[in-house]
Every structure is written in C-alpha cells, then in structure tokens.
N, C-alpha and C positions, 0 to 999 in steps of 0.2 A: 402721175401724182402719187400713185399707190406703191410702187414703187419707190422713189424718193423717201415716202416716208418708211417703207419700211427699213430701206438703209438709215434713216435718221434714228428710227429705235433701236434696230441693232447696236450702231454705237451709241447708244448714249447706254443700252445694258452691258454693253462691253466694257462701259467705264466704270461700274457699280460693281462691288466684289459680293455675291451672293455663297453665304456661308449656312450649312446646316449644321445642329446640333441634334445630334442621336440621341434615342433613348437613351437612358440612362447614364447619361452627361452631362456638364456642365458648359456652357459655354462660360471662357474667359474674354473679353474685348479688350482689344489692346491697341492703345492710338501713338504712335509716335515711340514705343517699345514702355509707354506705363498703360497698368492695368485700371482700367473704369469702371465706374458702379458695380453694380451686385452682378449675382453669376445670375446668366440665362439661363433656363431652363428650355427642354428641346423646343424644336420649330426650326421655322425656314427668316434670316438675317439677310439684313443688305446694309452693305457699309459700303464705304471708299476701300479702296482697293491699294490706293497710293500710302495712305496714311492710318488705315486701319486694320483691323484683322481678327480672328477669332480664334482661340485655342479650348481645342476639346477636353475638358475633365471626364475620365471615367470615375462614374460614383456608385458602378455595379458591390454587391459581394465578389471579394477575391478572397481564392484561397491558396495557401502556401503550405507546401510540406516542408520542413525543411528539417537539419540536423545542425547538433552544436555539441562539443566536447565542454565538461565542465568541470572543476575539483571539488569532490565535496568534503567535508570539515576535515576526514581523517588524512586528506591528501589522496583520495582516488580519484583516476580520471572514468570520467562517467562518456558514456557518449547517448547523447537525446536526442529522436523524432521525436518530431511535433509537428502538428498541424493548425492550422490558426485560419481564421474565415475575420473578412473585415473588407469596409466600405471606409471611405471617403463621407465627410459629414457635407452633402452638397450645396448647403447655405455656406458653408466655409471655402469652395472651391478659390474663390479670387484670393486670400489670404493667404491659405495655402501654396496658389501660384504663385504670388509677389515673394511668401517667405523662402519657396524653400524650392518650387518649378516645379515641371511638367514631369516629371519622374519623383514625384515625392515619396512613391512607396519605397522605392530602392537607395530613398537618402533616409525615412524615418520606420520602416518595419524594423529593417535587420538588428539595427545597432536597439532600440529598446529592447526586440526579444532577448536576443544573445546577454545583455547585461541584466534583465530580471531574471532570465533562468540560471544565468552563473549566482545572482545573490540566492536564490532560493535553493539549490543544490548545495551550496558552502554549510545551509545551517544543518545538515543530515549528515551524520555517518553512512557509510557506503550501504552496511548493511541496513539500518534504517529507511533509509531513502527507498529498495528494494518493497520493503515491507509498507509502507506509507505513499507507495504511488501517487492514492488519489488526495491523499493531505498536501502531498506537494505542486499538484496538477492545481490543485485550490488554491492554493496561494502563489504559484505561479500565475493562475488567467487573473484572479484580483490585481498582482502588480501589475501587468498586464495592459489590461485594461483601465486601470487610473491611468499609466504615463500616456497611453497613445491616446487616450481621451481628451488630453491636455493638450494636442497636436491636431486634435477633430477629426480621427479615426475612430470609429465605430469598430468594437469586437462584438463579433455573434458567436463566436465559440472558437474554444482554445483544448487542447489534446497534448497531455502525453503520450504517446505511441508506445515509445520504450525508453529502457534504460537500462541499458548494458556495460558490461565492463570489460576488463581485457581479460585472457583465458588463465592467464596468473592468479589473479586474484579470484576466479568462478571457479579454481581447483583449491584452491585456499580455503575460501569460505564452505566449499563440501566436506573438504576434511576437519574443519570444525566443526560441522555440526555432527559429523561422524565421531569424531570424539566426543560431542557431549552427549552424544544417547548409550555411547557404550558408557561413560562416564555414570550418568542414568542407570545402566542396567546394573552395573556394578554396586551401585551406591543401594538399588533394591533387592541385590541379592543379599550383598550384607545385613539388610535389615531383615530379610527373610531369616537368614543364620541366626542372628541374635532375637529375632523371636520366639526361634522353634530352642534357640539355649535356653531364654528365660521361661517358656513353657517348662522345659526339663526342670532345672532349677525350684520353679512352684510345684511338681510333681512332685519332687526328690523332696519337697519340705514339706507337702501334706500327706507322703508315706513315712515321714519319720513321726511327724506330730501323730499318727495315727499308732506306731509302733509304740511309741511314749504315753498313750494312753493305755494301749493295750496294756503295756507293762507295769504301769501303775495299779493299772486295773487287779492284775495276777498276782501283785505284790501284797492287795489288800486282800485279798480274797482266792487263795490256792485252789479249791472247789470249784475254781472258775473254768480250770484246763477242763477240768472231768465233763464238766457239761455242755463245753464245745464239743470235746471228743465225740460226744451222746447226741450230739448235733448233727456231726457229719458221717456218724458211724451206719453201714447199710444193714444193719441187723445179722451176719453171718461171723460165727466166731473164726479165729483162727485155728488153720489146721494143726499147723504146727507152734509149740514156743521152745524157746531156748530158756528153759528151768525158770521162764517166771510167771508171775502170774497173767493169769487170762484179765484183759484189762474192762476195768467199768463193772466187775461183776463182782458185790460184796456176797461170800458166801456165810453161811449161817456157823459161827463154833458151837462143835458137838457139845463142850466142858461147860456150855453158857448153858444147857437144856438142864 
C-alpha cells in the first residue's frame, strides 16, 4: 500500500509545475500566454504546468558602461562614457512584461540614454561642454531620470566618464589657446611700453615745468645765480682764470676809501 501511494504522489507532483522566484525578482504568472495579477515576490509556486507558467523579472541594480557619439551645437562629434546603475520598479514588473517583455532593459535603456545625451550635448559648444562637464553630467542624469521614470526604471546614478573629440580638433583647440596667451602676452607687453612712454612723458613735463620756474624765477631776480653758485660752491678759489674775475667775491674799490 505504501508503495502505491507513493507512485500516486509522485504523479500527481509530476502534474503540478513547481516554479521558484529568486531574490531579487519578480515573478510574472502567465496562463494561456496572458499575464495575471500582480508580480510575485520570491518564494517557492505551484501552478499547472499545462496551462500556466512563471517568468522571472530581474529587479536587481544593473549597471551599464556604455559609449555614444554625439554633435554638439558647433557641429563637433563628441564621443561619451557613461555609466548609469538602474533597477526595475518591482511593483511594475507585470506591466512592464505585458508592455514591452522579458528583455526590457535592451528595448528601453539604450534608445532613452543615447537620445537625452545627444539633446544635452547639442546645447554646448565643443569647447564649452569640455569645460562644463559636471553642468552637463546634471542635466543629462535629470533627463535621465524623468524619461525612464516614466517607464518604471529606477536611476541610482548616472556618470559622465568622458568626453572626447577627435585628434583635429584636440590640435585646433591648443593652438587656440596658444594663440590667445601669446595674444595676452603681447597685449601686456604693449601696455608695459606705453606706461613706461607715459611715465617719460610726465617726467619730461615736470622737468620742463620745473625749468620754467627756475627761469621765471632768474628773470625776476638775477642775484638768484650768485646764490645758487654760494650754494654749491666748496669753498676753494680757482687756480687759474682766464682774465676774469674770480667769481662770488665782491672786492672792496680802493677810490671808494
């Protein structure tokens, strides 16, 4: 009898399709190829076999490195890493399956990223964009993460990596900026020259204003030489003159006594 029955429960579990859901999954149930009520969460299922089934959602974090060519405003071709981390919203998992299957990531990551990073790369000039990385790392994850939010992907973080260009334009833009520093150096030399002219210039006008005093000065008052002379004179006569008089020295006339 013990026997018997255990071939009787053998088949009747042979008939019963016993399905597990993994952590961090979703079960989809699916009868007759339409999807029913809500998504399971893990544990051990028993269905029909004949007419029913389970499909596994992953609703781990995933992460994607990927790259994409983009044009930005001035017409440069950019090339982008990026890295992007995102889940599955597991309340959504049946939705998800009915809309769009069991590969959803590979019908709804690609095509939003690739399209929000071409629109946010378009609004930057080459050089800009270089320089603005993290402005546009920001308003790349924001579009980002609205559109796949709307799809019931969860982003946890989004990365520029880089952003590169081809080696044309990376020799281009050096010799711009190499041109604008000699450009710079030039432009400060010049202003050096013309300061050190207009210093001369105020020198050369406050030794004439100075002459023009002096000279007014000697015009009104002759007596003025003698007693500069008396000023700078070291007290020692000359040895010699040539037939005139010895200067600064009034001598006394005899015919006056």
């Amino acid at each position: 009898m013990r026997l018997v029955a255990l071939i009787l429960l053998a088949g009747a579990l042979s008939g019963c399709g016993i399905h597990t859901v993994d952590t961090g999954h979703r079960g989809v149930k699916v009868t007759f190829g339409q999807v029913e009520g809500e998504a399971l969460p893990e544990g051990l299922y028993f269905v029909n076999p004949f007419t029913t089934s389970i499909v596994q959602i992953d609703t781990r974090t995933q992460r994607w490195d990927g790259k994409t060519d983009a044009y930005t405003k001035d017409v440069q071709v950019s090339h982008v890493a990026f890295t992007l981390n995102y889940q599955l919203r597991p309340e959504a998992a049946t939705t998800v399956y009915r809309t769009v299957g069991a590969d959803w990531a590979n019908k709804l990551i690609a095509q939003v990223i690739y399209q929000d990073l071409k629109d946010v790369v378009a609004k930057w000039d080459a050089v800009d964009l270089i320089a603005n990385r993290q402005k546009a790392t920001d308003d790349a994850q924001a579009a980002i993460v609205r559109d796949l939010e709307q799809r019931n992907v969860i982003v946890s973080g989004f990365f520029l990596n880089d952003i590169s260009f081809s080696d044309e334009f990376d020799h281009a833009v050096e010799a711009k900026v190499i041109a604008a520093q000699q450009a710079l150096q030039a432009q400060n030399q010049t202003e050096r020259i013309k300061q050190e002219a207009q210093q001369k210039v105020i020198q050369a006008q406050a030794e004439a204003q100075s002459m023009k005093i002096r000279a007014d000065a000697l015009a009104q008052n002759p007596k003025l030489v003698e007693w500069e002379a008396v000023q700078k004179w070291n007290g020692v006569l000359p040895q010699y003159t040539l037939g005139g008089a010895i200067p600064f020295i009034q001598m006394p006339n005899p015919s006056a006594r």
